[in-house]
C-alpha positions as CSV (number, residue, x, y, z in Angstrom):
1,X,-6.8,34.2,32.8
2,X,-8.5,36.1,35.5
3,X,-10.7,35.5,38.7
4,X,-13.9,37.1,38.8
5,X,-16.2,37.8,41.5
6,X,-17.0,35.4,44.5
7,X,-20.1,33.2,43.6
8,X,-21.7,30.5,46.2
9,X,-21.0,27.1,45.7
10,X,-24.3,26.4,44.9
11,X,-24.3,29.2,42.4
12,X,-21.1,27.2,40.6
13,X,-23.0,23.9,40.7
14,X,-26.2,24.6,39.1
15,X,-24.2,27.2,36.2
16,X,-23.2,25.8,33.1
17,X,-20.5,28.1,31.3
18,X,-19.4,27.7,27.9
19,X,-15.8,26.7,28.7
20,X,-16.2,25.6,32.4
21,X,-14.8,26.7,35.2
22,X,-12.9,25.7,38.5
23,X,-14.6,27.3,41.9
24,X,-12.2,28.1,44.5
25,X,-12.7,29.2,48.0
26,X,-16.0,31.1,46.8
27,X,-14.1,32.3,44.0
28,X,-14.8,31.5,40.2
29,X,-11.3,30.7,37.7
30,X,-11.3,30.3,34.3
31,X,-9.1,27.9,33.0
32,X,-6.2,28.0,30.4
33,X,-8.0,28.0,26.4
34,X,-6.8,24.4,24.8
35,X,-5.5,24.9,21.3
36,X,-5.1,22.0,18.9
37,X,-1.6,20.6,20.5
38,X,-4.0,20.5,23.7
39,X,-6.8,19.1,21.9
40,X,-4.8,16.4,20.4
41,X,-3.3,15.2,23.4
42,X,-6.9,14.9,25.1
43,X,-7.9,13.0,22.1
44,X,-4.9,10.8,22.5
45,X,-5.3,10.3,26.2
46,X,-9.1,9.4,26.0
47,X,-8.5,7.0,22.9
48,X,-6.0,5.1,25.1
49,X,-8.2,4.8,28.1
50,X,-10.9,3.7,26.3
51,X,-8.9,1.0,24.2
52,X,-7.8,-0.2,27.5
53,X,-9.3,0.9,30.5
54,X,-12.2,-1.4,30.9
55,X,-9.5,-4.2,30.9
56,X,-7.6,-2.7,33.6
57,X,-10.7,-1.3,35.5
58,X,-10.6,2.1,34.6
59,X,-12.7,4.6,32.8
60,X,-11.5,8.2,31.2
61,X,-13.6,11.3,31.5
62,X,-12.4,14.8,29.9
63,X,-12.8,17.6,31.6
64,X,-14.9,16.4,34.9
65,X,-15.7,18.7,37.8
66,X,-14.1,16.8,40.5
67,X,-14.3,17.8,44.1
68,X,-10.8,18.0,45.2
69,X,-11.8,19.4,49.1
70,X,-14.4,21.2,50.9
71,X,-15.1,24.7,48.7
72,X,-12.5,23.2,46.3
73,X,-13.3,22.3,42.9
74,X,-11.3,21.2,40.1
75,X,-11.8,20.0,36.4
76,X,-8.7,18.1,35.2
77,X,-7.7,18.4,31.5
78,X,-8.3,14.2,32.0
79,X,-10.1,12.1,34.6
80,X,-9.0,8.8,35.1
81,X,-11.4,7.0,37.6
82,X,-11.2,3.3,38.9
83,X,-14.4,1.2,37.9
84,X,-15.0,0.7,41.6
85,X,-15.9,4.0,42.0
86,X,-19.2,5.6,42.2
87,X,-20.9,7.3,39.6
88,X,-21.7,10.9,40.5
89,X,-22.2,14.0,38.4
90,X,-19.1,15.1,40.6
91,X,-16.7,13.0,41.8
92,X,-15.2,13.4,45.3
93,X,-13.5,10.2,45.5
94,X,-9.9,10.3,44.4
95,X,-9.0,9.3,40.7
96,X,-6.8,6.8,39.6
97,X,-4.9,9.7,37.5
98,X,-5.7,13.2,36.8
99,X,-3.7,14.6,34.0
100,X,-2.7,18.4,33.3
101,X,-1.4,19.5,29.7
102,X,0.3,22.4,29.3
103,X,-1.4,25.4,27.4
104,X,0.0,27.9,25.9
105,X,-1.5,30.8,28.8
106,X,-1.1,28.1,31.7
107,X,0.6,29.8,35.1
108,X,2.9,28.1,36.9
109,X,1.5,29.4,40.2
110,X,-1.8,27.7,39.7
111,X,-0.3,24.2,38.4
112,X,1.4,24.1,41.3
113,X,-2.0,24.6,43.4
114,X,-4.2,22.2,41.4
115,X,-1.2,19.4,41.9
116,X,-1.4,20.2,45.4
117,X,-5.3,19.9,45.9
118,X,-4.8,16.2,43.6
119,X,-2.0,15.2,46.1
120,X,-3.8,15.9,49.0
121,X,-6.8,14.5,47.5
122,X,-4.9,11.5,47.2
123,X,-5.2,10.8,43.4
124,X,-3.2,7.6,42.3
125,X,-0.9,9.3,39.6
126,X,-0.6,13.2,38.6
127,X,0.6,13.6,35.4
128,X,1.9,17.0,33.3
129,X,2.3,16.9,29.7
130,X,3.6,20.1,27.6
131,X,2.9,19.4,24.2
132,X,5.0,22.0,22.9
133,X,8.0,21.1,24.0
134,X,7.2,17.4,24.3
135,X,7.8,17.6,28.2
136,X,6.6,14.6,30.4
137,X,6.3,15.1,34.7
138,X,5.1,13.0,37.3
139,X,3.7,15.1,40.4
140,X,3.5,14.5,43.9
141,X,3.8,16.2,47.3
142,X,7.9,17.6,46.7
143,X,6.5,19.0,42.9
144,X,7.0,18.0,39.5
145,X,9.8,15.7,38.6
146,X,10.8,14.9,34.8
147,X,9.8,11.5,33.4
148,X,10.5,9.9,29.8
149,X,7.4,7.9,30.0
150,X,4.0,7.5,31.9
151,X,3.6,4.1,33.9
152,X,-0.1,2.9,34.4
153,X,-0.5,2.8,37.7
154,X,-1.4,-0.9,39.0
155,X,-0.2,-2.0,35.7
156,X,2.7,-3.1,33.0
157,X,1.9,-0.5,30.8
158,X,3.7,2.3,29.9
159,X,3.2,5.4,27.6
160,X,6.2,6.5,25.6
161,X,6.5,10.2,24.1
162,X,6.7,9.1,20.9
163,X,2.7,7.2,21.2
164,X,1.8,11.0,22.9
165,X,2.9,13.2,19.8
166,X,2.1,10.7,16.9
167,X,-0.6,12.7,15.2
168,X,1.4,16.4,16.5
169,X,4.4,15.1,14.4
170,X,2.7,13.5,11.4
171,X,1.0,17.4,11.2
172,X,4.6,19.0,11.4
């Protein structure tokens, strides 16, 4: 992945791009390419949402443009909004969850940056999935801390590994 040249924010909001990107400090990044384990763990994670969300208040976007901070924005591999909040074409209210999976050409260095522009966003719940090496993380302020399942938040609900990687495994 590489950084191009510095572009206006303006310029970023009113460019569509065929795999979008995240504007920076003036500066454009392309994102890590999803491959089919990413893919299917989108798929899962918006199939979920949708099966439930509405009953705990909560809708699921892919790949949204959120507005982490001034000349900061970010487009989470999964939005997770409470129903409360507005809609806008661009968030800038925290989400409920933002979740990252893990692609194959994903740098540490620049996890570690978007999971500190969520945190001090204030997001609900940062998640990190690898789907490769069926690796679960929460993520907060002191970094990313190993979990065997994903709680809800504000709810009983919990998602196990095994729910995550059903289709990956049933293809393997």
């Amino acid at each position: 992945m590489a950084t191009s040249a510095a572009i206006s924010e303006q310029e970023y909001l009113r460019t569509d791009y065929e795999h979008d990107r995240e504007w920076i400090e003036g500066q454009l990044r392309e994102r890590a390419m999803p491959d089919e384990y990413h893919s299917a763990l989108q798929a899962f994670f918006i199939g979920y949402f949708l099966q439930c969300g509405r009953t705990l208040g909560l809708r699921v976007r892919p790949e949204l443009r959120v507005h982490v901070a001034e000349r900061r924005y970010r487009i989470p591999d999964i939005t997770v909004l409470p129903s409360s909040a507005p809609l806008q074409a661009i968030p800038d209210s925290p989400p409920a969850i933002c979740i990252e999976i893990l692609s194959t050409d994903e740098r540490k260095g620049e996890l570690r940056e978007k999971i500190a522009d969520y945190v001090a966003m204030g997001v609900g719940a940062v998640w990190v999935v690898d789907p490769r090496r069926r690796l679960l993380w929460t993520a907060d302020a002191n970094g990313m801390h190993p979990v065997e399942n994903f709680h809800v938040p504000a709810s009983n609900l919990v998602i196990a590994p095994r729910e995550m990687f059903a289709e990956l495994d049933s293809l393997l």
